[in-house]
C-alpha positions as CSV (number, residue, x, y, z in Angstrom):
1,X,16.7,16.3,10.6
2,X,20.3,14.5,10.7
3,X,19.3,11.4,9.2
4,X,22.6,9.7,9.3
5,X,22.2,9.6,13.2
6,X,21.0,6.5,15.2
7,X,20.3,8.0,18.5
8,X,18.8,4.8,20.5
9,X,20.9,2.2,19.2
10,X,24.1,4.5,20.3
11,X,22.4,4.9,23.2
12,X,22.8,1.4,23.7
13,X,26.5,1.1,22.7
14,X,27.1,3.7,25.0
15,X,25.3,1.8,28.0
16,X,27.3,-1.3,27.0
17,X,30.6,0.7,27.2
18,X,30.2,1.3,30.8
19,X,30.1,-2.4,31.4
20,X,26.7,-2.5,33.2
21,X,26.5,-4.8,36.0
22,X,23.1,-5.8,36.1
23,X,20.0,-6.3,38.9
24,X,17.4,-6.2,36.9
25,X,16.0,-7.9,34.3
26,X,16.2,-9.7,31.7
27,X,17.7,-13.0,33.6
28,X,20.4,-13.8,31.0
29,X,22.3,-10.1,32.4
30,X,24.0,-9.0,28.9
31,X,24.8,-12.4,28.0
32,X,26.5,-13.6,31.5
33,X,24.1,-16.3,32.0
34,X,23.2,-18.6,29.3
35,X,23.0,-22.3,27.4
36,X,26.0,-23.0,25.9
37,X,24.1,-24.4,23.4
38,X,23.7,-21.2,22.1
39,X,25.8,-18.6,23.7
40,X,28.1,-17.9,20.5
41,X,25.2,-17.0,18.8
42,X,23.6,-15.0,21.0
43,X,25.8,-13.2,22.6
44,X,26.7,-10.2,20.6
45,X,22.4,-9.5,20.5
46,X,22.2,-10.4,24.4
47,X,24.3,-7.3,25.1
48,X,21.9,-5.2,23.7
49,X,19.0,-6.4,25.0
50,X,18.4,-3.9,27.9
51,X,15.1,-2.7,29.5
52,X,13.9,0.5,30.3
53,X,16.2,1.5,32.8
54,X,17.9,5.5,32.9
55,X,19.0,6.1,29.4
56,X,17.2,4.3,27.4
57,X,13.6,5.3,27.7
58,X,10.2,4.4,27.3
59,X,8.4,3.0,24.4
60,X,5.3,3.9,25.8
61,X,5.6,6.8,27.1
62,X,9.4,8.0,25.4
63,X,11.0,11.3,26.1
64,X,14.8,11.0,25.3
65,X,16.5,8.1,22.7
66,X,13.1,6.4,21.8
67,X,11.2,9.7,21.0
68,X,14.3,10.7,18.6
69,X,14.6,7.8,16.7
70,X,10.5,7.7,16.3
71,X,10.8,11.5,15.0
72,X,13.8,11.0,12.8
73,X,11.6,8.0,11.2
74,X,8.3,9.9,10.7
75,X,10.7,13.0,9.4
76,X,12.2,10.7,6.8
77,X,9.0,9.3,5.7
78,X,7.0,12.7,6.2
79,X,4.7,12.1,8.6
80,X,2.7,14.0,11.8
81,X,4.2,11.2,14.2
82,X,5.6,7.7,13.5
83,X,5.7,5.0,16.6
84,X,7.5,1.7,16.5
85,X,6.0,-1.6,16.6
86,X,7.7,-4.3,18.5
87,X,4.8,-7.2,18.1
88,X,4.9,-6.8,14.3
89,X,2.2,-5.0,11.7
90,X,-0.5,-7.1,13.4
91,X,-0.1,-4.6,16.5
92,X,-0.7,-1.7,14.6
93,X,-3.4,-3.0,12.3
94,X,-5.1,-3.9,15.7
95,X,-4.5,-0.3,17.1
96,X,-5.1,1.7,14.0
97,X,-9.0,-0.4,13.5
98,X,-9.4,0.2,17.5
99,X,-8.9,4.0,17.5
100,X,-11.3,4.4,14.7
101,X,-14.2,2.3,16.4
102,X,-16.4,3.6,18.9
103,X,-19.9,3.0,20.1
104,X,-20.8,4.4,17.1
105,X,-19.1,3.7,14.5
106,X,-18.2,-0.4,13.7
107,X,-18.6,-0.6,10.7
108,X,-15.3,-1.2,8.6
109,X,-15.1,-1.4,4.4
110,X,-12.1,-3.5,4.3
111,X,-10.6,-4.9,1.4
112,X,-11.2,-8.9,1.1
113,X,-7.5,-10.6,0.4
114,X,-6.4,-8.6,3.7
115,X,-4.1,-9.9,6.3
116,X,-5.5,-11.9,9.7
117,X,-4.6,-9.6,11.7
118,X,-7.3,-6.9,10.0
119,X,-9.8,-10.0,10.5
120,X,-8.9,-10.4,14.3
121,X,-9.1,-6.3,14.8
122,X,-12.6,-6.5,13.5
123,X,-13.8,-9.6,15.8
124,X,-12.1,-7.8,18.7
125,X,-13.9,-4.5,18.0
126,X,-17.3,-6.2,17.5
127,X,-17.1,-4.2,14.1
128,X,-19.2,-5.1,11.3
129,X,-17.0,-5.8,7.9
130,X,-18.0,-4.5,4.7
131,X,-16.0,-6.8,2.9
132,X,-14.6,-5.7,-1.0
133,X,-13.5,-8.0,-3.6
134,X,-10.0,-7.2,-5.1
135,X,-9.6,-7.8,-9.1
136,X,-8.3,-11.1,-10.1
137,X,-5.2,-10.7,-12.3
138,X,-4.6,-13.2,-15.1
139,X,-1.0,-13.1,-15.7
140,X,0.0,-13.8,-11.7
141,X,-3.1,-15.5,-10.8
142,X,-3.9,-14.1,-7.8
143,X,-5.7,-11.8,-5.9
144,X,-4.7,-7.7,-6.5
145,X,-6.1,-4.4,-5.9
146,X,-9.3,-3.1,-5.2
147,X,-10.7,-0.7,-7.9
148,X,-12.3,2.6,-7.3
149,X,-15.8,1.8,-8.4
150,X,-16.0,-1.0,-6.2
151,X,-15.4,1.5,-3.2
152,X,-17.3,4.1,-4.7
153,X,-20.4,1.8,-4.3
154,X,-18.9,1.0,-0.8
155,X,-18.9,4.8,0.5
156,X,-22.2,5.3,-1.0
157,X,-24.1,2.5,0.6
158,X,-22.1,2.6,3.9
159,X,-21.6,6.3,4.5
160,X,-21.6,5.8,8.4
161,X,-18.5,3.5,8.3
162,X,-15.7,4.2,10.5
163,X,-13.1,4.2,8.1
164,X,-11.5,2.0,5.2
165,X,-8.7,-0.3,5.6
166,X,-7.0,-1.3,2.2
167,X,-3.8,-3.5,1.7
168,X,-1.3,-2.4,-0.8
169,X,0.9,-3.6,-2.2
170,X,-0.6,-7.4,-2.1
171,X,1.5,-10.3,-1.0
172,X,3.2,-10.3,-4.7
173,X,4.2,-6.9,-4.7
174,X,1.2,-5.4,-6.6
175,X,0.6,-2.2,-6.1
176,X,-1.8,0.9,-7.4
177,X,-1.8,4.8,-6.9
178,X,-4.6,4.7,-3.6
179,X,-5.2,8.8,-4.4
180,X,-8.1,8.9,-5.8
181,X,-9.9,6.3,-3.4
182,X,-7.8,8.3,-0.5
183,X,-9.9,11.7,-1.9
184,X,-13.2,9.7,-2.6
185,X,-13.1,8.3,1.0
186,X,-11.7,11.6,2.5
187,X,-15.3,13.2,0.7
188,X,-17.4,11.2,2.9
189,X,-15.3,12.2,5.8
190,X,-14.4,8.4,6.2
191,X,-10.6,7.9,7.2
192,X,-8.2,5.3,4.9
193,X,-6.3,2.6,6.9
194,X,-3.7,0.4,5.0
195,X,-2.0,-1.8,5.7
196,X,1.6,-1.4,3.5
197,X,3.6,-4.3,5.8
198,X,5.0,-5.2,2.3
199,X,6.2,-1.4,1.4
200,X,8.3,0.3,4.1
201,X,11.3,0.4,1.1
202,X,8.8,2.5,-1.2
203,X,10.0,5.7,0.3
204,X,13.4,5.0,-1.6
205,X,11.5,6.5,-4.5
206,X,11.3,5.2,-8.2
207,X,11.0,2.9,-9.4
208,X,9.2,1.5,-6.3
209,X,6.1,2.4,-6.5
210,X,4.4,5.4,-5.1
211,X,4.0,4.8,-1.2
212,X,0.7,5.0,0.5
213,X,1.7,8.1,2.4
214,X,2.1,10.0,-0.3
215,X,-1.8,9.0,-1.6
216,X,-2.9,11.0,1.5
217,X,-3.4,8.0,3.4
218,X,-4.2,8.5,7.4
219,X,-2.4,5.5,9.1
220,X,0.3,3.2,7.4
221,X,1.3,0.3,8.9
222,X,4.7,-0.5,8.0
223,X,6.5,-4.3,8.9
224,X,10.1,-3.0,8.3
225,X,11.3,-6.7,8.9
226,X,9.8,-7.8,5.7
227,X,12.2,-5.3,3.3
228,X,14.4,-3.1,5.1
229,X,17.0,-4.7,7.3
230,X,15.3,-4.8,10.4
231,X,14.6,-7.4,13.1
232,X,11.4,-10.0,13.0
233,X,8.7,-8.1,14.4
234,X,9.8,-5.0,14.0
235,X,7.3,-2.5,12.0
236,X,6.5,1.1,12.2
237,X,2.9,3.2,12.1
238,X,2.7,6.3,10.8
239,X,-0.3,9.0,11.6
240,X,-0.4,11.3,8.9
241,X,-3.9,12.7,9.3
242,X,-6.2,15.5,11.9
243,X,-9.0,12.5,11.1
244,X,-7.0,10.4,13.5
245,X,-7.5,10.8,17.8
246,X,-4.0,10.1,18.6
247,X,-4.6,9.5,22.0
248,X,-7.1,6.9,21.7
249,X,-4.3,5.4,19.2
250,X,-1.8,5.6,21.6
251,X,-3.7,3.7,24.2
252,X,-4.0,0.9,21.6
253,X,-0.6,0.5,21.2
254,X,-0.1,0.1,24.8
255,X,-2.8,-2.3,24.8
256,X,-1.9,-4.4,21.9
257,X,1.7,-4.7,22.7
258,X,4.2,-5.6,24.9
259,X,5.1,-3.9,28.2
260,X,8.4,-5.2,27.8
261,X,9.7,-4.3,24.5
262,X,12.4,-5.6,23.3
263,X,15.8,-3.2,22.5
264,X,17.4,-5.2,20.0
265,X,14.3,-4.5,17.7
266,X,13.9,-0.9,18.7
267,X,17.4,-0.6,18.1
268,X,17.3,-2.4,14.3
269,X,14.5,-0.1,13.4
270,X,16.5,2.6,13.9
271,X,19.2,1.3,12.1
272,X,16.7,0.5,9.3
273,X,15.8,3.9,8.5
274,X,19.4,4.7,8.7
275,X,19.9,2.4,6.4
276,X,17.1,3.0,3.6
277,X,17.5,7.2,4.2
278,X,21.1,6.6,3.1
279,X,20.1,4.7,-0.2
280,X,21.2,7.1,-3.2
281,X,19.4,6.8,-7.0
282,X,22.2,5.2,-7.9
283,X,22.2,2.6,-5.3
284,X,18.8,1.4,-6.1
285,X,19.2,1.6,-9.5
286,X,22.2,-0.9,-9.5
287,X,20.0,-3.2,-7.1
288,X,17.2,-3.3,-9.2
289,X,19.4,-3.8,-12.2
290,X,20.6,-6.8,-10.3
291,X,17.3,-8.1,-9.8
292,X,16.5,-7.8,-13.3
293,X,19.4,-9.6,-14.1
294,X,18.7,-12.6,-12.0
295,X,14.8,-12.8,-12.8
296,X,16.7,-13.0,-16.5
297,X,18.7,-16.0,-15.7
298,X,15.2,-17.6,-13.9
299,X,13.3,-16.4,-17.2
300,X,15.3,-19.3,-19.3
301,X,15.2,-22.1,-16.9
302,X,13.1,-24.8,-18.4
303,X,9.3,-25.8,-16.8
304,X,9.2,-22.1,-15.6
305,X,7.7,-18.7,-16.3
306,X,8.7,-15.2,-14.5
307,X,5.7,-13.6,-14.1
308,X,4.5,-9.8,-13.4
309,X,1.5,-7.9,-13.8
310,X,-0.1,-6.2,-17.2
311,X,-2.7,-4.1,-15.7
312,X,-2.2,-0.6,-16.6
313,X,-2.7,0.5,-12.9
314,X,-0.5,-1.9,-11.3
315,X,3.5,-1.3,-10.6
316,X,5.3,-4.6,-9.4
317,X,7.7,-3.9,-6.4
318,X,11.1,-4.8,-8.2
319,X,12.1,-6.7,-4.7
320,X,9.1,-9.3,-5.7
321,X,9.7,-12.1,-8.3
322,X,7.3,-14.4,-8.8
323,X,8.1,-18.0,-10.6
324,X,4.8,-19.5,-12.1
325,X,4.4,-23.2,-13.2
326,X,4.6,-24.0,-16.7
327,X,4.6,-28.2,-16.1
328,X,2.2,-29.9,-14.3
329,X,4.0,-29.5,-11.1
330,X,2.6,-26.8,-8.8
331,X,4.4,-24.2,-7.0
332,X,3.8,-26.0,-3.9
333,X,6.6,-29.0,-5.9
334,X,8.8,-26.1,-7.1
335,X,9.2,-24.8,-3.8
336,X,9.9,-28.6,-2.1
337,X,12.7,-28.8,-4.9
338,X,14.3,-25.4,-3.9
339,X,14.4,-26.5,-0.1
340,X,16.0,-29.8,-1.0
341,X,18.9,-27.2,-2.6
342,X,18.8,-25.2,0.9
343,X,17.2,-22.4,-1.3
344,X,14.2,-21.1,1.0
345,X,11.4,-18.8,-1.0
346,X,8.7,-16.7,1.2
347,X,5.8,-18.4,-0.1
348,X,4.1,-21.0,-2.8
349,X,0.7,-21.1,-3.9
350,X,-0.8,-23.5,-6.8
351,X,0.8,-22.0,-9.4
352,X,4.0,-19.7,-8.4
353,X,7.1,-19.6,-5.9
354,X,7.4,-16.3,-4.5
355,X,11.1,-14.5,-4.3
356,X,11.6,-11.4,-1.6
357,X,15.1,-9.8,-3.0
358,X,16.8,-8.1,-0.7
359,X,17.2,-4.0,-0.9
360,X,20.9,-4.5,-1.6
361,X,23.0,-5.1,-4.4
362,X,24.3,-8.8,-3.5
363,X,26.5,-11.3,-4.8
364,X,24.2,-14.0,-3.6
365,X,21.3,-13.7,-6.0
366,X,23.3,-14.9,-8.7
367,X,25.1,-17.2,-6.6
368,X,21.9,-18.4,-5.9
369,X,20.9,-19.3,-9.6
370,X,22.7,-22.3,-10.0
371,X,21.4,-24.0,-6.7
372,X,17.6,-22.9,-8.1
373,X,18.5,-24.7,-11.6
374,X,20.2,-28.0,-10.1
375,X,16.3,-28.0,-8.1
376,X,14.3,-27.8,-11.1
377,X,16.7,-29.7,-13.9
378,X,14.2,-31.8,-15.5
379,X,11.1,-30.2,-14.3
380,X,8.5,-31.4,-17.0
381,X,7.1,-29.5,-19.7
382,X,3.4,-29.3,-20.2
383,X,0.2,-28.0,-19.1
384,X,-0.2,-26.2,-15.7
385,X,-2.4,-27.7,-12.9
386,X,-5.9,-26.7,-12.9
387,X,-6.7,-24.9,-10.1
388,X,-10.6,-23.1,-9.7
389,X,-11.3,-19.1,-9.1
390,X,-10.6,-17.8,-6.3
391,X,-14.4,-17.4,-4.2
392,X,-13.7,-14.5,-2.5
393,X,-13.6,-12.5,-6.0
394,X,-17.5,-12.7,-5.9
395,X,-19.6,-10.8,-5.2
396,X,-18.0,-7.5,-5.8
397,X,-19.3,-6.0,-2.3
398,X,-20.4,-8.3,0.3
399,X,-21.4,-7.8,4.2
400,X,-20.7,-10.4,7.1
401,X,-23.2,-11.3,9.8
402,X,-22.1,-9.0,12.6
403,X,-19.6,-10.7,15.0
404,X,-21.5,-8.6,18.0
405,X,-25.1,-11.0,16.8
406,X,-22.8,-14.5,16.5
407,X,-21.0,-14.3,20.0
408,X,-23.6,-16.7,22.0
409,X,-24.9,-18.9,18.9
410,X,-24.0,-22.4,19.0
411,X,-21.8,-23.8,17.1
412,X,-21.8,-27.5,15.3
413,X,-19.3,-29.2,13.0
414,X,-20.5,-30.3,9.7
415,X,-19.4,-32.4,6.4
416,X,-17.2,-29.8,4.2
417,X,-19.8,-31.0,1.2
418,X,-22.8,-30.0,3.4
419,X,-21.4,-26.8,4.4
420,X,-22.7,-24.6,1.4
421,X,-24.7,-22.0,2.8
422,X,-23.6,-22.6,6.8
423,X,-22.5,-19.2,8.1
424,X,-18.8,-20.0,9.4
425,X,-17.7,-20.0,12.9
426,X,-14.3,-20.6,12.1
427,X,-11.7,-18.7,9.8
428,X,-9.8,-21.0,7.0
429,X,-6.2,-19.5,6.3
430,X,-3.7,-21.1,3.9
431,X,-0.2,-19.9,5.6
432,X,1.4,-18.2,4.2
433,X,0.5,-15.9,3.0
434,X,-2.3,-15.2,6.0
435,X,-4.8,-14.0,3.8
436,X,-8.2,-15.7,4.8
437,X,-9.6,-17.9,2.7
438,X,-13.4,-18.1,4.3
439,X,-14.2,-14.7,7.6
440,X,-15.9,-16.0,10.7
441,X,-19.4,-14.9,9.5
442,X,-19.4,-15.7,6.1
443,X,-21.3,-17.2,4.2
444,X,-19.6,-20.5,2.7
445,X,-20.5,-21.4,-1.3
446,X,-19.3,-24.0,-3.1
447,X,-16.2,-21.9,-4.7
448,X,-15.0,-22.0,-0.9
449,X,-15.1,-25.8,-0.8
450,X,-13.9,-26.5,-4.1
451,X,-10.8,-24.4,-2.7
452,X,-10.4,-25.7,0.5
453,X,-10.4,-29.3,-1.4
454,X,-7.7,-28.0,-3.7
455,X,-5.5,-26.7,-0.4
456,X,-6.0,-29.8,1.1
457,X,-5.8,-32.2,-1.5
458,X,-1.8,-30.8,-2.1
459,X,-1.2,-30.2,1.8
460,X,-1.1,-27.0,1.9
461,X,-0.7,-25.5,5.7
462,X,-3.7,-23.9,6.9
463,X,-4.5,-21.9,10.1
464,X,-8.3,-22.6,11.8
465,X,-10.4,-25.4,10.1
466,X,-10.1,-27.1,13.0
467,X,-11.0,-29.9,11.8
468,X,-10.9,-30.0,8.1
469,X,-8.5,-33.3,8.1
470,X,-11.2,-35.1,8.7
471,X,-13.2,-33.7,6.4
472,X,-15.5,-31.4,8.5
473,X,-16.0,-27.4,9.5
474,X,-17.5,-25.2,12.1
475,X,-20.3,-23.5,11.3
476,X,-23.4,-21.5,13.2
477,X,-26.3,-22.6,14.0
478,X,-28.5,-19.9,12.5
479,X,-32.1,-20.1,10.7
């Protein structure tokens, strides 16, 4: 296929052309009605933002513009069929887990440092997790990947579970060839999920790492906002697999989004994969030379460390450049000193500022590097903050109480210290990055309080825990 057209945002410039006078919605009609407060700025996106009217098709049922911009997408990443997502990866983590679950089939081996969104399509679903503990990697100090014998003692305990749903890369980038636990799952007849919101660039090629799609993978959930140059909430899934009912997926996504979509994000993921189709070897290869150069220049700052990962099966997406600690401030600090410079970093954690570069080759990274040295000039030297293990690395393989068994048992709130043991009735999620921190279901141990202490102890924002600042949480009231 012609992948330098754009058939449903020119479908939109072409509407505009004819000057459309409007009686329907939305209520701002192209732009004519709206605050002056902020009708500079949104103008030029107002006069995309149509509905489905004769034209410009149906997201949920397309035909014409929508249905070639979805094929030329699932062409360029070499799929069976790729749908967009207008209500972010979280809609199609929540339709892919749906269309595997039936009466039959709830139970889910999902990998544990997973996004909330995988958590809330298992509650929804009444499904059952199987939860696996990802390795702990020492140089970034976080959670990574999943290794195969950890799913291999999954698949052979659980051989009736629906499917498994893996995340890869991780938050930081981290990411490992998913082939061989693609082929060990596919031998059990159990269909692989993931969830790749952090990867929709990898099918650039080298030296981003090998994409899930090419492991064999069934469904990959894409958020193209988070890499490629599209609009907030804008994502793709692709279905790559017989093992997948289609249908029943279909009528997820209906379900799980909006009947409204919006055209402006349609529109921008089509111009996304216009964008990343068009990237040449030698267009990455000066970006990520860039990259290199600036994580270089961070590399000497004083109080500071650029850090990657050393395990052999781990690539680090170049577009990801973590900054750890090497003071007693925390990354949490580091990060408050880069806002007061107006520089604004996707995440912190205890230890490490994490950098998203864009998939461009950009005067502004190294603009940036004086504003990030004026922020941490006279950062201390010394020893790094002590910060505990993260407790969901133990045990290896671990399975929640049902959420179909906890739906009528009472609930009571109870000192954080008394808590070891409780099953919880609440989820704890330091945001970002949205990876939960203790599953409705669990069972809390001291690791999880000694965390939560740590979190709260440097203010970290956390979704849930209701009611953690004063110094309680919800548990069940279970034998």
């Amino acid at each position: 296929m012609d992948q330098t057209k754009t058939p449903l945002y020119d479908a939109l410039m072409r509407h505009w052309t004819r000057c459309p006078v409007s009686f329907h919605v939305p209520g701002h009609k192209y732009g004519a009605l709206f605050s002056e407060r902020g009708r500079e700025m949104f103008t030029p996106l107002l006069a995309l933002d149509a509905t489905e009217i004769s034209g410009l098709d149906d997201l949920h049922h397309p035909e014409s513009v929508i249905a070639e911009a979805q094929a030329l997408a699932a062409d360029l990443y070499g799929v069976r069929e790729t749908f967009f997502l207008v209500n972010g990866s979280t809609a199609g983590n929540l339709a892919m887990i749906a269309a595997v679950c039936d009466e039959k089939k709830r139970k889910i081996i999902v990998q544990r440092n997973c996004h909330k969104s995988v958590m809330h399509a298992l509650q929804l679903m009444g499904a059952t997790p199987v939860l696996l503990s990802p390795e702990f990697d020492g140089d970034v100090r976080v959670a990574s990947h999943v290794c195969i014998e950890t799913v291999k003692e999954a698949v052979a305990l659980h051989r009736d579970a629906a499917a498994i749903v893996l995340t890869n890369p991780n938050y930081y980038g981290m990411s490992i060839d998913l082939t061989e636990i693609v082929r060990l799952a596919h031998r059990y007849g159990i269909p692989v999920l993931v969830d790749e919101a952090h990867g929709a660039h990898f099918v650039a090629g080298p030296p981003f790492p090998k994409p899930a799609l090419a492991c064999g993978a069934d469904i990959v959930v894409q958020s193209a906002h988070k890499t490629l140059p599209a609009m907030t909430m804008g994502a793709f899934l692709h279905v790559n697999s017989g093992r997948i009912d289609v249908e029943r997926l279909k009528y997820f996504l209906q379900l799980f989004q909006s009947s409204s979509p919006s055209y402006p994000i349609m529109a921008s993921l089509d111009l996304a994969r216009h964008y990343v189709a068009q990237l040449t070897k030698d267009r990455v290869a000066a970006i990520v030379a860039q990259i290199e150069e600036f994580k270089m220049a961070l590399a000497h700052m004083d109080g500071v460390a650029v850090v990657s990962s050393r395990q052999p099966d781990v690539q680090t997406d170049p577009l990801k450049v973590t900054v750890q600690t090497r003071s007693p401030l925390t990354g949490y600090e580091l990060q408050r000193r880069l806002e007061h410079e107006g520089v604004f970093t996707e995440l912190a954690d205890p230890l490490n500022v994490l950098l998203v570069c864009p998939l461009a080759a950009t005067g502004k990274l190294m603009e940036a590097v004086e504003k990030i040295r004026r922020a941490w000039r006279g950062v201390p030297a010394g020893e790094m903050p002590l910060f505990g293990s993260f407790p969901f690395l133990r045990p290896p393989l671990s399975v929640l109480v049902p959420y179909d068994e906890l739906r009528d048992v009472r609930k009571k709130a109870v000192a954080l210290d008394e808590a070891e043991g409780c099953v919880a009735a609440e989820t704890v999620i330091p945001y970002p990055p949205g990876v939960p921190l203790i599953w409705i279901g669990e069972r809390i141990d001291r690791g999880h309080i000694e965390h939560i202490r740590q979190l709260l102890r440097h203010q970290v924002h956390m979704q849930g825990g209701s009611q953690l600042g004063d110094g309680l949480i919800v548990v069940y009231e279970l034998g």
